[in-house]
N, C-alpha and C positions, 0 to 999 in steps of 0.2 A: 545447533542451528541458531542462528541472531536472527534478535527481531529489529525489521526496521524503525526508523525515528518517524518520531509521529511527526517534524516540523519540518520547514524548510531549510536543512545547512545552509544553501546562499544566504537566504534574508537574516538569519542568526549572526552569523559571520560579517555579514554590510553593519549592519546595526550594529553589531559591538564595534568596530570600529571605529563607527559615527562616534556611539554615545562615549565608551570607555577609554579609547584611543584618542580622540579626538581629529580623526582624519575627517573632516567635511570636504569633500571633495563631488566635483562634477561627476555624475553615474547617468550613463544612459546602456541598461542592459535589456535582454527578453527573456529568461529561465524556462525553463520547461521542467515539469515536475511528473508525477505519475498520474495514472488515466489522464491523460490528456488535458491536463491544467498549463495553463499558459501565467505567466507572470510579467507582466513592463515594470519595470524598477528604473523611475530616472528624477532628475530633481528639473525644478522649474527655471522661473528665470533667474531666483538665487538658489545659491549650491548649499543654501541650510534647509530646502525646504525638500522633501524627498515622496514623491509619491509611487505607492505602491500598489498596479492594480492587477488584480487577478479576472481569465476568462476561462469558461470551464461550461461546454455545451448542454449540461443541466442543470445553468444555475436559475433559469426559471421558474423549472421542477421544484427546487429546495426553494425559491424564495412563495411556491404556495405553501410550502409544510412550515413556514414561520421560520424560516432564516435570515429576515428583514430586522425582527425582534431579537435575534442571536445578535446578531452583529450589533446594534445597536448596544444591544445591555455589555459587548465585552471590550467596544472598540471607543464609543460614544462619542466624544467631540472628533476623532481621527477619522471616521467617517465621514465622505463626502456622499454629500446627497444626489448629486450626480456624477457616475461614475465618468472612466476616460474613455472616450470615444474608440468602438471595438472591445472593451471589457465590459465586467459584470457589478465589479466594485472595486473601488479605490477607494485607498487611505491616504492621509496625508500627514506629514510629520515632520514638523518643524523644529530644527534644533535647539533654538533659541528660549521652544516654550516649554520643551521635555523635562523631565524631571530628572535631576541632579544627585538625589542618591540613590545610593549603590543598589539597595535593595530595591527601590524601584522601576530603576532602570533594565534590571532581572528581569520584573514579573511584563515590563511593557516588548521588550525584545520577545519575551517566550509567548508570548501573547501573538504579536504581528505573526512570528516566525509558523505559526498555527493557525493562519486566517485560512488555509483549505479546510483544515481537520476541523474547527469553527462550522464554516457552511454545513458541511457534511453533518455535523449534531443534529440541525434544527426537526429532521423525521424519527431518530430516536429520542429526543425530548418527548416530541410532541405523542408520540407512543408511549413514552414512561407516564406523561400527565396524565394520556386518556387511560390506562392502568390506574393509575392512583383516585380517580374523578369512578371510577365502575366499584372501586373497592369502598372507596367511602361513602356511597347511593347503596351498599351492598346487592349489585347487581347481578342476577345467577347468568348474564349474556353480555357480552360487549360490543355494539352494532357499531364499531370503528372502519373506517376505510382502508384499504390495502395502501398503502403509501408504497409510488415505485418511485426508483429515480436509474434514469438511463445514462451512467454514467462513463459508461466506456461504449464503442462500438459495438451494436449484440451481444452486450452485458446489461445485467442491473443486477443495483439492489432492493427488496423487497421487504418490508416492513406490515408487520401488524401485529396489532397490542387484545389481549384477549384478559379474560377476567383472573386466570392465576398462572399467565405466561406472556412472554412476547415472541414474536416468531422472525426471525431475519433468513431471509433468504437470500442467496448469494447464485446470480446462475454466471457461470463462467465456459469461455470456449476455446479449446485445445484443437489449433487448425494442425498441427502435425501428431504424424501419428505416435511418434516417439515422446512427445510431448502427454499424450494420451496414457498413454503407458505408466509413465510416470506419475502423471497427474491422480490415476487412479488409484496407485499403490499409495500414496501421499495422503489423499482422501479416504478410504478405506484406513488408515494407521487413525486417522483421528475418530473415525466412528469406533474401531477397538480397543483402542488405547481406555477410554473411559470404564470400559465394560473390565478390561483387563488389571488396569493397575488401581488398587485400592484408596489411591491418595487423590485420583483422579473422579471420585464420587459425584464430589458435589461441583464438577466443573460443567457447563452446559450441555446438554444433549446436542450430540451431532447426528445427521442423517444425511445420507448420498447416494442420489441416482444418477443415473444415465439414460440422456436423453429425454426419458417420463418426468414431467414438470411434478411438485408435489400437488397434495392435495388444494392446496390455496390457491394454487396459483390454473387450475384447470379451468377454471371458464373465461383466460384470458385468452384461448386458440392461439398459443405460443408457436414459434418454429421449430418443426418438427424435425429436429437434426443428430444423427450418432454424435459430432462435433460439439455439444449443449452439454455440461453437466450440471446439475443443483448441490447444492451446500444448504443444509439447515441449520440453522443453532436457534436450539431451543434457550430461551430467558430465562430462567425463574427469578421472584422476589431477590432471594439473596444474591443478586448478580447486577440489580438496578438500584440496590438502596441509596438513597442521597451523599451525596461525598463523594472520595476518590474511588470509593469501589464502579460510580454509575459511568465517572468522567474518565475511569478508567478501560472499563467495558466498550466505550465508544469508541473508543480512538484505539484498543489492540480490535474492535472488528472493521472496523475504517479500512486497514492495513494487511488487510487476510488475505484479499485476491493476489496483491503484491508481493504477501509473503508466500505464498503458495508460488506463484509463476518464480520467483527469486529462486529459492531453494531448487526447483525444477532445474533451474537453467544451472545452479551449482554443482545438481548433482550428476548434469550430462559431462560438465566440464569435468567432473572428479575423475569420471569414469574414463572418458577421453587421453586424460594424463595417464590412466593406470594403464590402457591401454597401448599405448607410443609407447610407454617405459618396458611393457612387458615385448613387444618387437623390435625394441633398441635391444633386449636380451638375448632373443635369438637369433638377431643376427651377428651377434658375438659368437654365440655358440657354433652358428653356419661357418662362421670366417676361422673360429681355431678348427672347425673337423674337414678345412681343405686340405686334399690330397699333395702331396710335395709331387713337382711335377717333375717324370722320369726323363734322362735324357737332358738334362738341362746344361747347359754352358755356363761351368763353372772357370772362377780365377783363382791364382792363387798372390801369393803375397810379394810375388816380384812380377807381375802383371799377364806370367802366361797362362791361357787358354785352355782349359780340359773337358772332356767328357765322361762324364761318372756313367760308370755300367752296373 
């Protein structure tokens, strides 16, 4: 199984060719990305100047949990302070004033190319800090808020920081049944997979139900549907510690519902193929065990007519 890219290939691909290539050229595009992020990529009234804005139905939600400050500290002067009319945020990027070497021009591309996976941090930041602020008061309780974010149609995600875990909840929904099926086998492999393989210890606790919200999430009178599953993963310390391991953690769970439905949708197609291939077989088999039909008007090699008895 592959895991998807944390960033956007379009704006990865525009960008290097701006920066590396040197193609500046006129762009007026709309991209569309996963859960329902929307992109305008177009340049102004000169073609070095290129802005990039993104709209995403819960970027409200993220801009209470401190994603004003994300963006800020990762984007800093490319951030406009008021975005494009109809999105959430725009960047702006001038060719002229960009940075010219190589290796920086890397980190600014990998950077824009990740302005969703960006927003998306600011409720697990702000759950890793309220984690670090309970550990260092040595607190036996952490009175932290559930942080949701609705970010798909009758989906979220769920957030909360507790004194020696953090709890991410993922509730997802499987409107076909076949889907279901799958979904469930998929989910279930990652609750046993942990329990099962030895190397898989220390990777985070998973839990999944159907339909039953977990424990955190009961006094929100959720909808009460067969079509609803939960996804738990439990945090611990070693899975948020500062560095690549925290900024890593965020962006493979950013990518989980996605990668979930993706593999889903692989493994109907797999089966689908194995399926046509194995009835392309039998009807081979059907067509050589046809009977030779009796009585037939045969010729021979100077063109007359016979009938075989």
């Amino acid at each position: 199984m592959i895991l998807l890219d944390y960033h956007n290939v379009i704006i990865k691909e525009l960008l290097e060719n701006r920066l590396k290539n040197g193609k500046v050229e006129n762009v007026d595009m709309t991209v569309a990305d996963f859960d329902g992020v929307t992109y305008h990529i177009a340049t102004s009234d000169s073609k070095t100047v290129l802005d990039i804005s993104l709209g995403w139905t819960c970027c409200s939600e993220l801009l209470g949990y401190g994603a004003a400050n994300v963006l800020k500290r990762e984007y800093g002067e490319y951030l406009l302070p008021s975005p494009e009319q109809g999105y959430d945020v725009t960047l702006r990027l001038d060719s002229d004033k960009l940075p010219t070497d190589a290796e920086a021009q890397d980190e600014l591309i990998k950077k824009v190319s990740l302005l969703k996976r960006n927003l998306l941090a600011a409720p697990f930041e702000k759950a890793f800090l309220e984690h670090e602020q309970c550990v260092k008061e040595d607190k036996t309780e952490c009175n932290s808020e559930l942080m949701a974010v609705h970010y798909r149609e009758e989906e979220a995600i769920y957030i909360k920081s507790n004194v020696d875990r953090i709890t991410v909840i993922f509730s997802t929904t499987f409107k076909d049944e076949t889907d279901k099926i799958f979904g469930k086998v998929f989910l279930q492999e990652f609750v046993d997979a942990r329990r099962r393989v030895p190397a898989l210890q220390h990777a985070p606790q998973v839990l999944y139900s159907i339909r039953e919200p977990p424990m955190e999430l009961r006094h929100l009178n959720l909808k009460d549907s067969d079509d609803i599953s939960y996804v738990t993963f439990v945090l611990f310390p070693q899975h948020f510690t500062q560095g690549d391991v925290r900024e890593d953690t965020i962006s493979r769970l950013q990518v989980f519902r996605d990668y979930l439905h993706y593999h889903i949708k692989c493994s109907k197609a797999y089966m689908h193929t194995r399926m046509r291939a194995r009835v392309r077989d039998f009807l081979k088999v059907l067509n050589r065990a046809k009977p030779e039909v009796i009585n037939a008007e045969k010729k021979t090699a100077s063109g007359r007519t016979f009938h075989r008895t």
